[in-house]
C-alpha positions as CSV (number, residue, x, y, z in Angstrom):
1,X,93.7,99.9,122.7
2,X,94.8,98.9,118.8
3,X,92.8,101.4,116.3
4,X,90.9,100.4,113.1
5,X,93.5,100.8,110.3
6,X,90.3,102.6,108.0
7,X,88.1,105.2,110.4
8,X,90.7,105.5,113.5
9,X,87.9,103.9,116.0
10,X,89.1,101.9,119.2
11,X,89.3,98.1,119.0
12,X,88.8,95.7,121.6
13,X,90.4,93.1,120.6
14,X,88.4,90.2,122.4
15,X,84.6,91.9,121.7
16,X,85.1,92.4,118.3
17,X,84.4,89.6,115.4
18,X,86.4,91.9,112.7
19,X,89.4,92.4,114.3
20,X,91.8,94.3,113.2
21,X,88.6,96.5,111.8
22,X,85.9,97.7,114.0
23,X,83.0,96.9,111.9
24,X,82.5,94.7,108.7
25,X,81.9,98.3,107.0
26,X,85.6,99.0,107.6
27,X,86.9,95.2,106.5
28,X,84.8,96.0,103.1
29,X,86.0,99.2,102.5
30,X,89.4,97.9,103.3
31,X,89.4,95.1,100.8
32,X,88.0,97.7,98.5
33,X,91.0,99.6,98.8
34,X,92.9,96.5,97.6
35,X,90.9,95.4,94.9
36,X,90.9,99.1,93.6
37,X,94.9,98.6,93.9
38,X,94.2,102.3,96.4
39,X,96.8,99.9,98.3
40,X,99.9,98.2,96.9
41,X,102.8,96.4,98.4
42,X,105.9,97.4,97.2
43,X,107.8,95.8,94.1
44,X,111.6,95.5,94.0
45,X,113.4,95.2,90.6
46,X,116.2,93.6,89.3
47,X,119.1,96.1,89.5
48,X,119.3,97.5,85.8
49,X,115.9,96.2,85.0
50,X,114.6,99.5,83.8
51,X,117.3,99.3,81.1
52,X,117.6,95.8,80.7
53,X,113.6,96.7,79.0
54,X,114.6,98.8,76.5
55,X,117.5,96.7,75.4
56,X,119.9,99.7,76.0
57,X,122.7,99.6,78.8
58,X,121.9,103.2,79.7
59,X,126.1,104.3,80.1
60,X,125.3,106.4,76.7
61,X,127.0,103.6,74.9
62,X,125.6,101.7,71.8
């Protein structure tokens, strides 16, 4: 049986209305947890881009 991704509880996935979360306490303190950016997804950069923003090449040349 799947878990609830915020308190660990057991949930059946055809009883429960809130699935993946076992209550709508744990689907708001989820989306709390994104709108507090608790959660993030990640970012990838450009390769360079961290120098590219300074406008230096970073290879100690100028």
């Amino acid at each position: 049986m799947p878990r609830c991704p915020v308190c660990a509880a057991p949930v059946d996935l055809v009883k429960t209305p809130t699935v993946p979360f076992c209550s709508d306490r744990c689907r708001t303190i989820d989306l709390g947890r994104w709108l507090n950016e608790s959660y993030g997804l990640p970012r990838r950069t450009p390769s360079g881009a961290a120098d590219d923003e300074c406008g230096e090449s970073g290879d100690g040349e100028s």
